[in-house]
C-alpha positions as CSV (number, residue, x, y, z in Angstrom):
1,X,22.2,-4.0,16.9
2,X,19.8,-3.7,20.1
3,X,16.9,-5.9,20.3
4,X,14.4,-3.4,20.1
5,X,16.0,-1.8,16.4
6,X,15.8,-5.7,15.9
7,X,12.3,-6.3,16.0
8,X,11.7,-2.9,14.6
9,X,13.5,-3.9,11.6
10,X,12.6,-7.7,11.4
11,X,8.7,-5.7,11.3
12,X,9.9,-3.7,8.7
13,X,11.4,-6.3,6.1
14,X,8.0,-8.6,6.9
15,X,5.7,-5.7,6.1
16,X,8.0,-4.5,2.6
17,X,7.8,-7.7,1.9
18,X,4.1,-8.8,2.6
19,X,2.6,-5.7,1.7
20,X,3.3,-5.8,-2.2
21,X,1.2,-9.7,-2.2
22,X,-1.4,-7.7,0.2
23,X,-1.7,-4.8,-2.8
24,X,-1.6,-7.8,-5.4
25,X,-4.4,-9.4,-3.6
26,X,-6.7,-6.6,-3.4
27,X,-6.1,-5.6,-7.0
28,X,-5.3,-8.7,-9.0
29,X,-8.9,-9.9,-9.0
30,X,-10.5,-6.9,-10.1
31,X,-8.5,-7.4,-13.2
32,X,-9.8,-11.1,-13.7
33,X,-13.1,-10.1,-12.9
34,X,-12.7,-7.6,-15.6
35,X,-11.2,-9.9,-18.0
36,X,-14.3,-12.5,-18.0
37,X,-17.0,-9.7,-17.5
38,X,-15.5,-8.5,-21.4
39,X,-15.1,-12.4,-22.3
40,X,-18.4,-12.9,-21.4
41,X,-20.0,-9.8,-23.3
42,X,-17.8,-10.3,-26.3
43,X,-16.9,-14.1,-26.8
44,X,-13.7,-13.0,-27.8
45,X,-11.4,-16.7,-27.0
46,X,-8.7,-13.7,-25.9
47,X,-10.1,-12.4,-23.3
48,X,-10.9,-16.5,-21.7
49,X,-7.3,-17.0,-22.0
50,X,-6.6,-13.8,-20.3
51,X,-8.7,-14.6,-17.6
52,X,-7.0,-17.6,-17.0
53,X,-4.0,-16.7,-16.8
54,X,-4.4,-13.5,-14.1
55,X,-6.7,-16.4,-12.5
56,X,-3.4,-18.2,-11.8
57,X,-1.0,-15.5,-11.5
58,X,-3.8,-14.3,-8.3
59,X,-3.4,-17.9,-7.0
60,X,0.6,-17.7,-7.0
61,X,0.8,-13.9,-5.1
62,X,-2.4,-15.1,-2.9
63,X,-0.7,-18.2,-1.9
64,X,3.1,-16.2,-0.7
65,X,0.7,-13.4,0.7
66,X,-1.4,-15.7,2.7
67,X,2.2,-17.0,4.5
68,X,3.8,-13.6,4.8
69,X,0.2,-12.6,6.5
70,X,0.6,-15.1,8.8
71,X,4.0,-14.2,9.8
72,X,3.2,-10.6,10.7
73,X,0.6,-11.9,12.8
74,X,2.7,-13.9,15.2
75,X,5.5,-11.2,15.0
76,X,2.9,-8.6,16.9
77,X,2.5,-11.2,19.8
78,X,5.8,-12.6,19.7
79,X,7.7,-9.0,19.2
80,X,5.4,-6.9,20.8
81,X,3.7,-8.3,23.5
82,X,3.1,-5.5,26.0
83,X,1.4,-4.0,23.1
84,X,-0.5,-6.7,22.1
85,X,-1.8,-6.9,25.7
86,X,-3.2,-3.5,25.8
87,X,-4.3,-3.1,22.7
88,X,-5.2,-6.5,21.6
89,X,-9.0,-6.3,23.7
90,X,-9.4,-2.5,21.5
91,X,-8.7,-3.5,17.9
92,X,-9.8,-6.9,18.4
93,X,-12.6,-6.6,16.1
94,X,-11.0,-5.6,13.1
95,X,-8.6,-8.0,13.4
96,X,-10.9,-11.1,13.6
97,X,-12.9,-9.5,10.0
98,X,-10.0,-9.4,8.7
99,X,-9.8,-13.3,9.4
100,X,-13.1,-14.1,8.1
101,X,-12.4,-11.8,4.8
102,X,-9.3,-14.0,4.1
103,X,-11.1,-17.4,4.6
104,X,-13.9,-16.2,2.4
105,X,-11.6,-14.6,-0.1
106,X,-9.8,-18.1,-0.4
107,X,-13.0,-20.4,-0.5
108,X,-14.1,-18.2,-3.3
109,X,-10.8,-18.2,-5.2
110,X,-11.0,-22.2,-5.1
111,X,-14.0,-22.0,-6.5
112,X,-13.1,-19.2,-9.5
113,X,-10.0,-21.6,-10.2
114,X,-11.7,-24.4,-10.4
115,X,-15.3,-24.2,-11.0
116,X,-15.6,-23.1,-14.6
117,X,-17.6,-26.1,-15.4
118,X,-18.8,-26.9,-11.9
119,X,-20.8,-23.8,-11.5
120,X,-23.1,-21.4,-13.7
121,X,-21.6,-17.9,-15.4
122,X,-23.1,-16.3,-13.0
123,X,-22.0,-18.0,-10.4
124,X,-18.6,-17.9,-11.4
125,X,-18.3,-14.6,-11.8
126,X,-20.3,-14.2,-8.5
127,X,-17.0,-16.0,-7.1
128,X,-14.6,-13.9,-8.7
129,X,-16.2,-10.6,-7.3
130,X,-16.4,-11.7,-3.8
131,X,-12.7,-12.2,-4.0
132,X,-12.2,-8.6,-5.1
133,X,-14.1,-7.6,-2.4
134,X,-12.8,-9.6,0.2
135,X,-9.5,-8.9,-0.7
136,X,-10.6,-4.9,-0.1
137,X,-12.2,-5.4,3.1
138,X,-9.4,-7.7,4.1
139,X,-7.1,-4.5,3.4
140,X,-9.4,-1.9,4.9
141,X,-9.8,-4.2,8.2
142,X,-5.8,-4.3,9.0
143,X,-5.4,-0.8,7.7
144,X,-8.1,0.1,10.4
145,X,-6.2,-1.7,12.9
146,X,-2.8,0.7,12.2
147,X,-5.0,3.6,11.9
148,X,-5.8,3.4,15.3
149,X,-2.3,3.2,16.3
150,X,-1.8,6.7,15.0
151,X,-5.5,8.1,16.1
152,X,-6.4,5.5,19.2
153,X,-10.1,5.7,20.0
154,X,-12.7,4.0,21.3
155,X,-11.9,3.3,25.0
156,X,-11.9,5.9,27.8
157,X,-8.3,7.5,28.2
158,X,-9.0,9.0,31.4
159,X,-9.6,5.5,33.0
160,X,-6.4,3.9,31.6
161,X,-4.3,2.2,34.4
162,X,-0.7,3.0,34.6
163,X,0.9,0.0,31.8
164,X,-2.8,-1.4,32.0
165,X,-5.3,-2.1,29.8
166,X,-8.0,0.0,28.3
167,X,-11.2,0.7,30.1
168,X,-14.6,1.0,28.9
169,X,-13.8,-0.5,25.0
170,X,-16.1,0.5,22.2
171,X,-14.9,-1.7,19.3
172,X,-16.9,-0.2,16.7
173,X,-15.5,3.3,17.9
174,X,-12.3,1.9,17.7
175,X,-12.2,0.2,14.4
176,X,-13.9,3.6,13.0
177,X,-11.4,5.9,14.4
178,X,-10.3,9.4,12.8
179,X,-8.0,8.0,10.2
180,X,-9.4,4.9,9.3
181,X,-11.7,5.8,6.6
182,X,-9.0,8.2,5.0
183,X,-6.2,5.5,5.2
184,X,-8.4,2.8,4.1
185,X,-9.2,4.7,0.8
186,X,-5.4,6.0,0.6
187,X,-4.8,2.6,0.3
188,X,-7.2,0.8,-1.5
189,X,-6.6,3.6,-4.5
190,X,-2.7,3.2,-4.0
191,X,-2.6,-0.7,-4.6
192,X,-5.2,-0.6,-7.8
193,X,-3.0,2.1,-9.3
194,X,0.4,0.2,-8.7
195,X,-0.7,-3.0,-9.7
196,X,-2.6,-1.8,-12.5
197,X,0.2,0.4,-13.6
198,X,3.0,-2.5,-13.2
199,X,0.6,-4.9,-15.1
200,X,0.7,-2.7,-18.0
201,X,4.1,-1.9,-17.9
202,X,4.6,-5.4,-18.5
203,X,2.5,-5.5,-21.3
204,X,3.4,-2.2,-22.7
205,X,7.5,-4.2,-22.6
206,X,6.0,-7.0,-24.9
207,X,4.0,-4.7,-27.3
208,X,7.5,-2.9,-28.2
209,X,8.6,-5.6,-29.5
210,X,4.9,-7.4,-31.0
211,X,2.8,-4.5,-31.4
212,X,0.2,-6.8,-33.4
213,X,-0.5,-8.9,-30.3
214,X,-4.6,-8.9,-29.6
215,X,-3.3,-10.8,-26.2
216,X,-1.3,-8.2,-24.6
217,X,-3.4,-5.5,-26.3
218,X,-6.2,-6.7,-24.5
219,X,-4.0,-6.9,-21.0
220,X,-2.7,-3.6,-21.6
221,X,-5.9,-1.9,-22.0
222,X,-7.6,-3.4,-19.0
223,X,-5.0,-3.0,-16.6
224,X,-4.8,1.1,-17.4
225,X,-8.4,0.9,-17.3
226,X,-7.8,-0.5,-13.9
227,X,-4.8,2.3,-12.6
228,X,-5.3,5.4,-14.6
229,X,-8.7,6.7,-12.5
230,X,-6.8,5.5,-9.0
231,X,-3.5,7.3,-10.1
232,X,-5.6,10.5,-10.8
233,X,-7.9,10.4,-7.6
234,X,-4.9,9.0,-5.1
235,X,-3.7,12.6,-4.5
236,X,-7.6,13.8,-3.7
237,X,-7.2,10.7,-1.2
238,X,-3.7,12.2,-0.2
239,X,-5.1,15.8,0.9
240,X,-7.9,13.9,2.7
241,X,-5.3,12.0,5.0
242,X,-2.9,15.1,5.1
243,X,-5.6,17.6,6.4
244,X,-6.3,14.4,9.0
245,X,-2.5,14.4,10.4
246,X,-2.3,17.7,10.1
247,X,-5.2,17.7,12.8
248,X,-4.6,14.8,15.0
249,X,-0.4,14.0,14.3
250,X,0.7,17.4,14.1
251,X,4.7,15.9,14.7
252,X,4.6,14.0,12.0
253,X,3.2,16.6,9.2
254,X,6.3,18.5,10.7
255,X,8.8,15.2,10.5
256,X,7.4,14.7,6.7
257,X,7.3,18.2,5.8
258,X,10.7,19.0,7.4
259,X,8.5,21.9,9.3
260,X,11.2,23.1,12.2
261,X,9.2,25.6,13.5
262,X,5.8,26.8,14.0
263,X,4.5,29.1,12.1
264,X,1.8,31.0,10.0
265,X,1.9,30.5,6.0
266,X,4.1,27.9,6.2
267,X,5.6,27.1,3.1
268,X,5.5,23.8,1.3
269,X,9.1,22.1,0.6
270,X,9.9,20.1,-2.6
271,X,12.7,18.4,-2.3
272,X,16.0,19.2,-0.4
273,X,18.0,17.5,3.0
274,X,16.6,18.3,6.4
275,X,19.6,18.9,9.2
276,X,18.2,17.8,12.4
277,X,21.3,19.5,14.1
278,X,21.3,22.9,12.4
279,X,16.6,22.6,12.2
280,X,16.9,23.5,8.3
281,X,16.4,21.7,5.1
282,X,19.0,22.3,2.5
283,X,18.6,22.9,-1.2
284,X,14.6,22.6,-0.6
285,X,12.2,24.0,-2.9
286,X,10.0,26.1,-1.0
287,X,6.6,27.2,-2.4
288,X,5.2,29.9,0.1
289,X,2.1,29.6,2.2
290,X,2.0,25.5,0.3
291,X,2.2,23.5,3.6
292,X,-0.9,26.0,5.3
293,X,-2.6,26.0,2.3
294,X,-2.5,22.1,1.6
295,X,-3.0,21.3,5.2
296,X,-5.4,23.7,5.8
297,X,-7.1,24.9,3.2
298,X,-5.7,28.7,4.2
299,X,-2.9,29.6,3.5
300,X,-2.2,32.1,6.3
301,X,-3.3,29.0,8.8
302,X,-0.5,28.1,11.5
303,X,1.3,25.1,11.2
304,X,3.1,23.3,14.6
305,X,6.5,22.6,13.9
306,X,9.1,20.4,16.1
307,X,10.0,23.6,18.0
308,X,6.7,22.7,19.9
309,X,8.3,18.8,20.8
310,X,11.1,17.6,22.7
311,X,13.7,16.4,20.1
312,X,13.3,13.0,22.1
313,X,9.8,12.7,20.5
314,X,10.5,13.9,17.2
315,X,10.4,11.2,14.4
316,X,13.3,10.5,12.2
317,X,13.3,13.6,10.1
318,X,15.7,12.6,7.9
319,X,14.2,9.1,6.7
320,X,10.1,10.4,7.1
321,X,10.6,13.8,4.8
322,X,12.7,11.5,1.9
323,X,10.5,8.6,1.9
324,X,7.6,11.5,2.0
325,X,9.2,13.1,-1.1
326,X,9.0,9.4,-3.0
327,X,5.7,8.6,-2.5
328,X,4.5,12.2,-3.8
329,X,7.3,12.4,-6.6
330,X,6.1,8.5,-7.8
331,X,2.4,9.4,-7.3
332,X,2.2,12.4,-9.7
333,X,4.5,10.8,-12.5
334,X,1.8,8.2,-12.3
335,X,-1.1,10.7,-11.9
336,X,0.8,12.6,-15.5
337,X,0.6,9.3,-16.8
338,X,-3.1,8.2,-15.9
339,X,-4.2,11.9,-17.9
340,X,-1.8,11.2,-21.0
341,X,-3.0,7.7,-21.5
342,X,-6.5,8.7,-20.7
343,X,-6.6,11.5,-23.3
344,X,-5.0,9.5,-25.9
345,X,-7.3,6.8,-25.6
346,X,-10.1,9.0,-25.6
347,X,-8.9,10.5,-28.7
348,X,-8.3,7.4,-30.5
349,X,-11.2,5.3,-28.9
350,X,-9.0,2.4,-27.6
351,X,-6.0,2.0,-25.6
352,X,-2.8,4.1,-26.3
353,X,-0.5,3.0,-28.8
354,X,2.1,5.5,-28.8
355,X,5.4,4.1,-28.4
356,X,6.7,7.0,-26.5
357,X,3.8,6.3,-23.4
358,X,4.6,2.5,-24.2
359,X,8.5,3.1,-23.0
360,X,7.3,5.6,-20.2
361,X,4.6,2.8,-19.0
362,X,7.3,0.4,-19.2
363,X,9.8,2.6,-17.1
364,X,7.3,3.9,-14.7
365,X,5.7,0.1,-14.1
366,X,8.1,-0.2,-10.5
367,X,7.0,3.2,-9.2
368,X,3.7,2.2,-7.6
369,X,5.2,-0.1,-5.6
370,X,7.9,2.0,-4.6
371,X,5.3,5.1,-3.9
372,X,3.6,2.0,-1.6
373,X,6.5,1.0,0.3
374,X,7.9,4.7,0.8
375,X,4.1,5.3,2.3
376,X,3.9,2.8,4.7
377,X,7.7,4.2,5.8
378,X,5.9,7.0,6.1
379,X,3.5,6.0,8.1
380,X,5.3,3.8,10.7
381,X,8.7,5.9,10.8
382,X,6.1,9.4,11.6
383,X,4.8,7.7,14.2
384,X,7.8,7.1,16.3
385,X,8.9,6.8,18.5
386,X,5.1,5.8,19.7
387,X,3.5,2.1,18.6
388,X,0.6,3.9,20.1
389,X,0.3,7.6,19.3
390,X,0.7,9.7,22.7
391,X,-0.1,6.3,24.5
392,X,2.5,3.8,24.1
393,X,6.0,3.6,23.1
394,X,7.7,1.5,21.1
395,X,10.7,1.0,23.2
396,X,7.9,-0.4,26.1
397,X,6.2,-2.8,23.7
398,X,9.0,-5.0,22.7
399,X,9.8,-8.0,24.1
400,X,12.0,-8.6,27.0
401,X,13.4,-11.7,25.0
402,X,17.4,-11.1,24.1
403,X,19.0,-11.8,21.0
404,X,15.9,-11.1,18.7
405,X,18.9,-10.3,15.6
406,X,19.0,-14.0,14.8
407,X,15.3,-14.3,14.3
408,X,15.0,-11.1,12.1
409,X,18.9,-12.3,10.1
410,X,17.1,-15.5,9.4
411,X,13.4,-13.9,8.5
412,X,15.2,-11.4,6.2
413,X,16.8,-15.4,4.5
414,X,13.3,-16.7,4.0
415,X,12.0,-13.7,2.2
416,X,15.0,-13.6,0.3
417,X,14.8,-16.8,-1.2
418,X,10.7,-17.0,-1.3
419,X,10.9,-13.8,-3.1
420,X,13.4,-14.9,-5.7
421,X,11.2,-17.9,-6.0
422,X,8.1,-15.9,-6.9
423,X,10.0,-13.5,-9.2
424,X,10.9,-16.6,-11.4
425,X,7.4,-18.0,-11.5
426,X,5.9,-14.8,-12.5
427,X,8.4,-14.3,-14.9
428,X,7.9,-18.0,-16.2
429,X,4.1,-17.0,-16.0
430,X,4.6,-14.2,-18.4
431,X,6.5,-15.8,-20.7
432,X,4.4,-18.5,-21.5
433,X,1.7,-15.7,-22.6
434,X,4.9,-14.4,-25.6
435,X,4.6,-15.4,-29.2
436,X,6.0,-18.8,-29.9
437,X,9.4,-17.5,-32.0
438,X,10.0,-14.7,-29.3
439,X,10.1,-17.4,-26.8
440,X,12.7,-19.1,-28.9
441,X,14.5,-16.3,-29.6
442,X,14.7,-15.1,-25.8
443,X,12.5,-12.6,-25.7
């Protein structure tokens, strides 16, 4: 393994990894905030109790999350230096907010956890929604940060010394560049739909068995009121960001669209196995004029392809159009899902109690996470081989340090082990909520 596959991939397994307490962090507090907003209005002791508990369970995913943060932020100085150098004075700014949204959102957390009888109601709950929103802007910040590694802005190209640094740096240009906004919401939709859809599934696993629970009938029902509307408005979010790289990352709507050469009314591929050697994709589902229609709003609109590239600049087409395929194949079972819960609950006035959704719900609870993971694959892997779109590549950023496999071998250990060990306190966090006799019996 070279060094710079190495770092590449030690960056990888820190971002899987970190990315899922990042999405937990962002959406995890909505659904507490939730909780005690109904307690609150209602009295109802279940709704306290549920509170409490997604109180703690936030703690537990904001604790790993805060060290996995941490992590990624000394592998971009330590792994990528050169980059860091150049860039660093550009996205500086978002960077440092997303410092201050972290501190804030863990002052207020302390005082959600343990200022129930410190503090007013309103005060409380006060607490509890600044560390929603300081988990989103904490989120939007960084994602800002990667957005302008695809769209760099905010600093005057035409000065730009030879392996310098930038020239003439406008941080709020930079921090608002052309994909930021679009990314930002991509993402912010994609984390409340996966967590909300994995918290029900959980629930909608217990109610199988104890369909009379008020506890987990009460879980279940917030947490799809929490992911249904993101499920059905994240592909609205996903045109928005396609029509942007379509427009400024032309070589990677080609890469994740398997597009080999440029043409008008371009069709749109479902499916199938691209052949980098032969420039076709095999056993695709093509739907004609799709891809010109989608991207452009026209379906006779010309699309680039990677005839227009060197194949020394083309992304991995291979790994960017199957993680593509994924996230769009896990987002519209989710989106199906979001409608059929949402009718039946509007039919019946109350969350869904169909067994059939329950077992789907249950099945389906992993997919927002992987529709998360296969995105941010997406992302990175269509951006190669550049850190800095057009700018900067990867292979000049890294770090002239040998031997990086033994730092990433032992990274990929720690996250192996600290992962295993939040797995079993979540699972010993949700067991504790079962009916006495189930937990006897195993349940």
């Amino acid at each position: 393994m070279t060094d710079l596959l190495a770092a590449r991939s030690q960056m990888t397994v820190s971002l899987a990894f970190h990315i899922l307490f990042a999405v937990a962090g962002m959406a995890m507090p909505v659904l507490m905030v939730m909780a005690e907003v109904r307690w609150r209005r209602s009295g109802d002791a279940v709704y306290l109790d549920l509170t409490r508990r997604w109180a703690r369970g936030t703690a537990i995913l904001f604790a790993v999350g805060a060290v996995s943060g941490t992590v990624l932020s000394f592998e971009l100085g330590l792994l990528w230096p050169r980059f860091m150098a150049q860039a660093g004075a550009v996205i500086g700014m978002p960077l440092s907010l997303e410092g201050f949204a972290f501190f804030t959102e863990a002052i207020f957390l302390g005082i959600y956890l343990y200022g129930w009888k410190v503090v007013p109601p309103w005060a409380h709950l006060a607490a509890g929604g600044v560390v929603a929103l300081s988990g989103l802007l904490s989120a939007a910040f960084v994602v800002s940060a990667n957005a302008w590694m695809n769209t760099p802005a905010g600093f005057d190209r035409a000065a730009l010394p030879a392996g310098g640094r930038p020239l003439r740096v406008e941080p709020l240009q930079a921090m608002l560049n052309p994909a930021s906004v679009p990314q930002a919401l991509h993402m912010a939709l994609a984390a409340y739909a996966a967590v909300g859809f994995a918290v029900a599934g959980i629930h909608a696993g217990i109610l199988l068995r104890h369909p009379g629970d008020r506890f987990h009938r009460a879980a279940f029902g917030l947490a799809l009121l929490l992911g249904a509307p993101a499920a059905l408005a994240e592909p609205l979010s996903g045109d928005w960001l396609a029509r942007m790289v379509a427009r400024r990352q032309p070589v990677k709507l080609a890469a994740l669209e398997a597009q080999w050469k440029t043409e008008a009314g371009a069709p749109l591929r479902i499916g199938g196995l691209p052949d980098p050697a032969a420039r076709t994709t095999r056993w695709a589902l093509e739907i004609p004029y799709g891809l010109s229609l989608l991207a452009y709003h026209d379906p006779h609109a010309a699309v680039r392809g990677l005839d227009q590239v060197a194949p020394a600049d083309w992304p991995n087409v291979v790994v960017v159009h199957l993680a593509f395929q994924v996230m769009v194949a896990a987002g519209a079972v989710l989106a199906l899902l979001a409608a059929a819960a949402g009718l039946m609950a509007w039919r019946r006035r109350g969350p869904p109690t169909a067994r059939w959704l329950l077992r789907a719900l249950l099945l389906a609870s992993p997919l927002g996470a992987i529709g998360i993971e296969s995105g941010w694959l997406v992302t990175e892997a269509g951006r190669q081989p550049w850190i800095i779109q057009g700018i900067m590549r990867t292979a000049d950023a890294v770090t002239p340090m040998p031997g990086l496999v033994v730092p990433f071998a032992a990274i990929s250990c720690v996250y192996l082990v600290l992962g295993t060990v939040v797995l079993d306190l979540l699972r010993r966090h949700v067991r504790s909520t079962l009916p006495r006799g189930a937990v006897d019996a195993g349940a």
